[in-house]
C-alpha positions as CSV (number, residue, x, y, z in Angstrom):
1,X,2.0,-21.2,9.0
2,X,3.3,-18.0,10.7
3,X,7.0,-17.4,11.1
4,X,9.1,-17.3,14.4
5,X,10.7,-14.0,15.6
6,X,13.9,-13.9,18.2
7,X,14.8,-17.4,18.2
8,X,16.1,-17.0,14.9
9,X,19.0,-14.8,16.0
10,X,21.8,-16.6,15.3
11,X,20.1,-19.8,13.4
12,X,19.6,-21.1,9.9
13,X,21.2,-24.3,10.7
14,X,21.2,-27.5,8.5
15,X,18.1,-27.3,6.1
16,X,17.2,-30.7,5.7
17,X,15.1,-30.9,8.6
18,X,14.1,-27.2,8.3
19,X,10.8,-25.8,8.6
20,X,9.9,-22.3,7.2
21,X,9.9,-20.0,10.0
22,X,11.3,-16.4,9.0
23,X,12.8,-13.6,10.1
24,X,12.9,-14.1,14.1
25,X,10.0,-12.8,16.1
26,X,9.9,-13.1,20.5
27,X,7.6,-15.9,21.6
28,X,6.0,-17.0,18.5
29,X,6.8,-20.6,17.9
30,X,4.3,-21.1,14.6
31,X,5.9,-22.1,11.5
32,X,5.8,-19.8,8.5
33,X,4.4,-20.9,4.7
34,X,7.5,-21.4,3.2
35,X,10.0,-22.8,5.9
36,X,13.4,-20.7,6.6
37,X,15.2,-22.9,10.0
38,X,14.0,-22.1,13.2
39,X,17.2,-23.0,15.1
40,X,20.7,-24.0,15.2
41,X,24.0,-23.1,14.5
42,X,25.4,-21.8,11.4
43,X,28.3,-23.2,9.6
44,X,29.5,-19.4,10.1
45,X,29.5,-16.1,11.4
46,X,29.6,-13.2,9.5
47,X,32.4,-11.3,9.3
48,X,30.2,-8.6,10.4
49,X,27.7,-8.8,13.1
50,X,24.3,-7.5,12.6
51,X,23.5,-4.3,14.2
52,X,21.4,-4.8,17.6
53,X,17.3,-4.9,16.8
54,X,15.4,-1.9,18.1
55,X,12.3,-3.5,17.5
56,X,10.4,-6.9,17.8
57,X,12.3,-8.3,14.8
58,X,15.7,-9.4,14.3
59,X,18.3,-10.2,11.6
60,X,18.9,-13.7,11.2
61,X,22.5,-14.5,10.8
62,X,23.9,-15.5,7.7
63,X,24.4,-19.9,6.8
64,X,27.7,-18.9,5.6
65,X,30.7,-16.4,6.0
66,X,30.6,-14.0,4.2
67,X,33.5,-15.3,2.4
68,X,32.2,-18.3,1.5
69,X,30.1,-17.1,-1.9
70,X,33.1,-15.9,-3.7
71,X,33.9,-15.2,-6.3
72,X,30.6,-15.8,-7.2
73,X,29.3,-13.3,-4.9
74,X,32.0,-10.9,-3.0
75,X,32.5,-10.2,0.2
76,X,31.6,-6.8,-1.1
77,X,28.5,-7.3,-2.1
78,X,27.6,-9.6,0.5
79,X,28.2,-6.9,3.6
80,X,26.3,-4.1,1.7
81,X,23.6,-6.3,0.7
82,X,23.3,-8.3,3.6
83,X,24.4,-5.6,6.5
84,X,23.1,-2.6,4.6
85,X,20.2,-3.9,2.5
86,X,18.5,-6.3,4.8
87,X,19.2,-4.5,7.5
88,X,17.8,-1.2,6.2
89,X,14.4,-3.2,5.6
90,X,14.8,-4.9,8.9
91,X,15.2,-1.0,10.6
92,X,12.6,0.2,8.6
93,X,9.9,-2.0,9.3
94,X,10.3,-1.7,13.2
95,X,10.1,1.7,13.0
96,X,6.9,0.8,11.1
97,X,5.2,-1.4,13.5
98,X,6.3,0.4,16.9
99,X,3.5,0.7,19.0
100,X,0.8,-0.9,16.3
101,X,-0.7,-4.0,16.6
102,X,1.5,-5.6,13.7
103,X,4.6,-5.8,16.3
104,X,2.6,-8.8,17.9
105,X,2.7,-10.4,14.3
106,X,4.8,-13.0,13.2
107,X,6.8,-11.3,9.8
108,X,4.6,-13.5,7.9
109,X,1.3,-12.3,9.2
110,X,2.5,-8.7,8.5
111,X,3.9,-9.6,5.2
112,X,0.2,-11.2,3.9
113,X,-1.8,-9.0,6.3
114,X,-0.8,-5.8,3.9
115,X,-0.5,-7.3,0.9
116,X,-3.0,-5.3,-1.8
117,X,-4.0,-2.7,0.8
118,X,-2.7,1.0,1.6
119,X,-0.3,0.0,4.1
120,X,2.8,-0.1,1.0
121,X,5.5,1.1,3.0
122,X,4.9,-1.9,6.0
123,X,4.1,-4.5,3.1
124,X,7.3,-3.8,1.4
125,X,9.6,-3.7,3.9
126,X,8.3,-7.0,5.8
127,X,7.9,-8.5,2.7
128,X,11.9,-7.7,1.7
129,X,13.1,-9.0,5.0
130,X,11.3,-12.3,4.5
131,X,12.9,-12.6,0.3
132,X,16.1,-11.5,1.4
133,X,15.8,-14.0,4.3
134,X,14.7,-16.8,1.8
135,X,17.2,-16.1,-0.5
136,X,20.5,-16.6,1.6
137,X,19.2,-19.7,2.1
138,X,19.0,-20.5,-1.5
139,X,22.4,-20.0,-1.6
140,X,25.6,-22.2,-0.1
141,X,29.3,-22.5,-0.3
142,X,30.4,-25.2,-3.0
143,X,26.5,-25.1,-4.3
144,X,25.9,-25.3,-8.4
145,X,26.0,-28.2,-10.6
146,X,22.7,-30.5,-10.1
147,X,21.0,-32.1,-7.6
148,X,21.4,-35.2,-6.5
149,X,18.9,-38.6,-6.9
150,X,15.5,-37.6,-5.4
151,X,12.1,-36.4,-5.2
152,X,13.5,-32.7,-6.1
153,X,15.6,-34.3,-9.2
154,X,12.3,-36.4,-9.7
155,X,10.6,-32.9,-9.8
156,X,12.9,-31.6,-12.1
157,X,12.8,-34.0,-15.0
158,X,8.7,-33.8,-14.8
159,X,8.4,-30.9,-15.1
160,X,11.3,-29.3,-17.1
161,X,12.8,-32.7,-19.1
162,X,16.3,-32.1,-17.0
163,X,18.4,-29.5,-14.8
164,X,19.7,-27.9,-18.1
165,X,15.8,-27.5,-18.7
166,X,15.1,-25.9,-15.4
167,X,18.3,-23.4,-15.3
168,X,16.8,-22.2,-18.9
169,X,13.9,-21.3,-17.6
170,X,15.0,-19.3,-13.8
171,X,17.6,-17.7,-16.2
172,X,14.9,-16.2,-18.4
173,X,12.9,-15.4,-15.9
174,X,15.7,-14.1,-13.7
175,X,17.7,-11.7,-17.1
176,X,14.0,-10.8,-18.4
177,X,12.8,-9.4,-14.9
178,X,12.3,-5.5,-15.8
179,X,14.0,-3.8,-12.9
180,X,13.8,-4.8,-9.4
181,X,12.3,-8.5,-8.6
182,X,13.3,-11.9,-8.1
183,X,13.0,-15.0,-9.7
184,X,11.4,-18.1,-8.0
185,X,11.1,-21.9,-8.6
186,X,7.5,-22.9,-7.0
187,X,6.1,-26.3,-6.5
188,X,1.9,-25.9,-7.5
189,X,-1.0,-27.6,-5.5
190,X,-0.3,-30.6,-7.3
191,X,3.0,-30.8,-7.2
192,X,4.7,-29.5,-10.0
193,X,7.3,-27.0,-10.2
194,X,7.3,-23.8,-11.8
195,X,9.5,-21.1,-12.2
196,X,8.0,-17.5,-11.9
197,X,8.8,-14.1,-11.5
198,X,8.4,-11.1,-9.3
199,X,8.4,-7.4,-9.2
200,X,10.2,-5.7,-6.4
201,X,9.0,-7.2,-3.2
202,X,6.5,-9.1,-4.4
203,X,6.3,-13.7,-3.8
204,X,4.3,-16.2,-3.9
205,X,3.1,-16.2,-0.6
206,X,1.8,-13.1,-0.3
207,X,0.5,-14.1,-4.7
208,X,-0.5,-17.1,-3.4
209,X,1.1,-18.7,-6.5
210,X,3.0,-21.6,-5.1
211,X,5.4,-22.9,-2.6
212,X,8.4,-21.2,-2.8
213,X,11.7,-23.4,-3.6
214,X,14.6,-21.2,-4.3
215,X,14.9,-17.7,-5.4
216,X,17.4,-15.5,-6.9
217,X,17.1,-11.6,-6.2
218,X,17.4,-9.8,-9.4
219,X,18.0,-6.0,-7.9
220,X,20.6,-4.3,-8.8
221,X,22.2,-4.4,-5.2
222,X,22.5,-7.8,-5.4
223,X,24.8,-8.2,-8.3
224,X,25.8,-4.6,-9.3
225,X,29.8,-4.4,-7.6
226,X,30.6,-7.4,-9.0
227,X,28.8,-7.6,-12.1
228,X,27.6,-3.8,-13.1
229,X,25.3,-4.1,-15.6
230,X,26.0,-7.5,-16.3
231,X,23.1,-9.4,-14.7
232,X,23.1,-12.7,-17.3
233,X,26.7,-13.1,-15.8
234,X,25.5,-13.0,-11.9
235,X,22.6,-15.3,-12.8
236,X,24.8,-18.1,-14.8
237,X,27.5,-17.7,-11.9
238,X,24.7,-18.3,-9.0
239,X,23.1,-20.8,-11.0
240,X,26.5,-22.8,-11.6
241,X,28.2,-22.0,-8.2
242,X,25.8,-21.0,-5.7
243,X,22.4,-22.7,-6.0
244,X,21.6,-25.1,-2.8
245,X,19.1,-27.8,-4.3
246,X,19.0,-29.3,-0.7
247,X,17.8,-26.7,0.7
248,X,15.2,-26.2,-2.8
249,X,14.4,-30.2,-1.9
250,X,14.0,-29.4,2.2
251,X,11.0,-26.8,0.9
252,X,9.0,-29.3,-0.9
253,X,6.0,-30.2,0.1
């Protein structure tokens, strides 16, 4: 599936019904790999509004305000990250794909299209707006705790014996990541989930090493003004605070 471009601006509605789209991209309608909303309303608007697109992609907005992760995650944190961060990669990779052939693409087709080749610079940056894009999803206001009866909890206890199993493993994975990555829980070809990790703007779509889930960003700009060095205490906070196991279930195949 490809993901859908402008139509994003101002989405990532409810997730239950969701279908992986990505970051928002003018007339293309296809739906993406691993599914991020295609429209909607969310809950609420940043404090901050995205900075107008100069190109054929666009920011999506944030689910939540950009209060509504604390003290888990700051507001701090979230404006640099979100409205300095992703919107540095979002800047970046229009200036990349002006007048090329990729501005055509859905972020998806970029994303795999450059994968492994000498094009770097466009691989990383459409590959950061679409795990930066994924990963505010995997987040929510009041998230945490376990997920509720179903085939994700059903998932769970197959493949890790429990939820205490499963946050064992995406924290190890997530505190063992050397330097910049992210750590993902994948659901396999047969069903089975998996928790792997990634080196800076690497997934598994582009690894082709599952279905992505959730993920949790591991760089430092994701955790360093509220935790400095600190990143076993960022993980165990999102983990118990912040994780959205409906939108983890929404994503399964």
């Amino acid at each position: 599936m490809s993901l859908s471009r402008r139509d994003l601006v101002g989405s990532f509605a409810a997730v239950a019904a969701a279908t992986l789209a990505g970051t928002a991209h003018a007339g293309d309608k296809k739906q993406g790999t691993s599914p991020l909303p295609a429209s909607g309303t969310p809950a609420a608007a940043p404090a901050a509004a995205a900075a107008p697109a100069s190109g054929p992609f666009v920011l999506p907005a944030l689910p939540y305000a950009d209060t509504d992760l604390a003290p888990a995650i700051s507001q701090n944190t979230l404006a640099f990250h979100y409205g300095k961060h992703h919107q540095g990669y979002l800047n970046k990779l229009n200036e990349l794909v002006a007048g090329k052939e990729w501005a055509d693409k859905s972020l998806e087709a970029v994303m795999k299209g450059t994968y492994g080749t000498d094009k770097l610079p466009l691989y990383n940056n459409s590959a950061q707006v679409w795990n930066h894009t994924f990963y505010w999803q995997s987040m929510k206001k009041g998230g945490g705790g376990a997920p509720g009866p179903g085939k994700l909890s059903d998932a769970i206890k197959a493949s890790f014996g429990d939820g205490d199993g499963l946050k064992k493993e995406l924290t190890q994975a997530a505190v063992s990541n050397f330097g910049s990555g992210w750590a993902w829980l994948v659901q396999d070809a047969e069903g089975k989930l998996k928790v792997l990790k990634t080196s800076n703007a690497d997934n598994p779509v582009v690894m082709a090493t599952g279905r992505p889930l959730l993920t949790i960003d591991v760089w430092e700009h994701a955790y360093y003004l509220d935790y400095q060095n600190k990143r076993a205490e960022y993980v165990a906070a999102w983990l118990d605070k912040l994780v959205n196991w409906s939108w983890a279930e929404s994503q399964m195949a």
